[in-house]
C-alpha positions in Angstrom: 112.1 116.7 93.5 112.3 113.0 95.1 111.3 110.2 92.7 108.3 107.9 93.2 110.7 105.4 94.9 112.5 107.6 97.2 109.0 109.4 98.2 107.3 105.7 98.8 110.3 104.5 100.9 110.2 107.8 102.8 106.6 107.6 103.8 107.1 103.7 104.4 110.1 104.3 106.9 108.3 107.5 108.7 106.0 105.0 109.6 108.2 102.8 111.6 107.4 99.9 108.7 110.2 97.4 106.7 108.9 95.9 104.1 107.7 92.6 105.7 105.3 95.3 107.8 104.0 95.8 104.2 103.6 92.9 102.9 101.9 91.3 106.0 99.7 94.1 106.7 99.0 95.2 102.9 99.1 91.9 101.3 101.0 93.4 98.3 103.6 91.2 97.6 107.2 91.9 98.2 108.7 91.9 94.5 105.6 95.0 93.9 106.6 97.1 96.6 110.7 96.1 96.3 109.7 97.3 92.0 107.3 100.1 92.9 110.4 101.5 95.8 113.5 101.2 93.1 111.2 102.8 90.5 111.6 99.8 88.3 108.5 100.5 85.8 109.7 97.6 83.8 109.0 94.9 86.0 105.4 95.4 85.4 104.1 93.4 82.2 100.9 95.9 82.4 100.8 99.9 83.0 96.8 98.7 84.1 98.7 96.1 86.8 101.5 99.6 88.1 98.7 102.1 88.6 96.4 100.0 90.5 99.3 98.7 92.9 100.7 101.9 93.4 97.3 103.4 94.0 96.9 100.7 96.9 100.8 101.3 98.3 100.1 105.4 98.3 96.7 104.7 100.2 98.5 102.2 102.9 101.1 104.8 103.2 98.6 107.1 103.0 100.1 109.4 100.1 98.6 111.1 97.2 99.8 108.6 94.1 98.6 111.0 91.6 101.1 112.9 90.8 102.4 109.9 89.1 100.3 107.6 88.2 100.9 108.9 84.7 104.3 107.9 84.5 102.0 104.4 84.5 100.0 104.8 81.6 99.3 102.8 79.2 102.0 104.1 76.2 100.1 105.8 73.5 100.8 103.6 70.5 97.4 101.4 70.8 98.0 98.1 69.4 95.1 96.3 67.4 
């Protein structure tokens, strides 16, 4: 199965788009989608923060994000 990067990348590049397409058509900025692409979770400080920018990627590419929006969540330890 492709990863979240590889499947992101893919859909970006079947629609004839680099990355500066992206960012001027999308408005995410570059070091999300460059993060979000690499599947580097850890560059986000909030699991809140990933979902919703991935969410906004899928629907520019116009790709279901669901499938993986879990690997997003918020860790299950709840700190008080």
């Amino acid at each position: 199965y492709p990863t979240l990067g590889q499947t992101l990348k893919k859909a970006r590049e079947a629609s004839m788009l680099g990355i500066d397409d992206v960012v001027n058509l999308s408005k995410i900025p570059r070091d999300v989608i460059a993060a979000l692409e690499t599947g580097n979770i850890d560059y986000f400080d909030c699991p809140l923060y990933a979902q919703s920018f991935l969410k906004q990627y899928a629907e520019f590419l116009k790709i279901d994000a669901e499938p993986w929006l879990e690997h997003f969540a918020p860790k299950s330890s709840i700190q008080h």
